[in-house]
N, C-alpha and C positions, 0 to 999 in steps of 0.2 A: 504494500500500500504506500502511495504515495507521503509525505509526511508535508503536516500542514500549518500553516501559519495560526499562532493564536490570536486569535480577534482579542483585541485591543480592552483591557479590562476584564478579564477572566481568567490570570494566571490566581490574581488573589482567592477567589472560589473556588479553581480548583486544590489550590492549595489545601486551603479550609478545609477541604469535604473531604481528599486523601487522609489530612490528621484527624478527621472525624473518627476513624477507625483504631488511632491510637499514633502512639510517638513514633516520630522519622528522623533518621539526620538527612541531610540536604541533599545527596545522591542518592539517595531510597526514595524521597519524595518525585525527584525527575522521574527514576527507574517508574515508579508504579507511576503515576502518571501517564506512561510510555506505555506501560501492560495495560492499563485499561482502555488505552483509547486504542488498540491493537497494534501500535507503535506509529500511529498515523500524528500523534502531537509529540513533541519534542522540545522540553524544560532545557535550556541554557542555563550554565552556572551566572551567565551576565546579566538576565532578568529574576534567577531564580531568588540569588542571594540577599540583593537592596529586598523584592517585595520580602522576605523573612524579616529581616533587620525591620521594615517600614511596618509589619504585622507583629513584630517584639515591642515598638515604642507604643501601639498604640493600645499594648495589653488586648492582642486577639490570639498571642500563641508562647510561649514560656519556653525555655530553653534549659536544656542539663547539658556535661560535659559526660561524655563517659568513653567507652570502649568498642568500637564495631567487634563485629565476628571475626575480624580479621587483625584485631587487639590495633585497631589503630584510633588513635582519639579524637573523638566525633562529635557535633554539637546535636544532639536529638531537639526537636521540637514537640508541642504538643499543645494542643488546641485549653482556652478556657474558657470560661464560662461566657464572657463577653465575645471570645471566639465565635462559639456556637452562635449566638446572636445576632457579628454579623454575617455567619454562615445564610442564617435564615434570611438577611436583608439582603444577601448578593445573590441569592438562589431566586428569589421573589422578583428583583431588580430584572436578573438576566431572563427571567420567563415572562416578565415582561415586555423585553426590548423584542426577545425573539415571536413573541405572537403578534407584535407588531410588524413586526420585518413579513415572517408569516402572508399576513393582509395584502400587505401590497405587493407582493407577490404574485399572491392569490387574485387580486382586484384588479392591478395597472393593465 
């Protein structure tokens, strides 16, 4: 499959919704990412990293130091409670924009 550009504000959601599932360090997060969308999107460490950092300041995901599988020292993320929340507004957001786009689609 071809691999595809991510539309412009939905690296942060996906984010979210991967740690939804529980804690990632930042090459786990790309990897699934990659497996879920059947490797058709593809997380850069040069957008992947600022949106982490930009989702640590604003208290939507918490970080540990610890050790990968492969004993190398890792920053894990992990979703909180205001995470989840704005999980919920960027989920609502983008089904928005998309049943709009949808329409006109559908309508022009």
């Amino acid at each position: 499959m071809a691999k595809l550009e991510l539309v412009p504000g939905t690296l942060i959601l996906l984010v979210l919704r991967v740690l939804e599932a529980g804690p990632l360090h930042g090459y786990a997060i790309a990897q699934r990412i990659g497996q879920l969308s059947q490797d058709a999107l593809q997380v850069e460490e040069g957008s992947l990293y600022p949106a982490l950092q930009k989702m640590l300041m604003k208290g939507w995901v918490e970080s540990e130091w610890g050790l990968s599988d492969t004993k190398r020292r890792v920053r894990s993320y992990s979703l909180t409670a205001a995470g989840r929340k704005q999980l919920a507004i960027e989920r609502a957001g983008y089904d928005d924009v998309t049943r709009a786009i949808q329409s006109v689609l559908k309508l022009a």
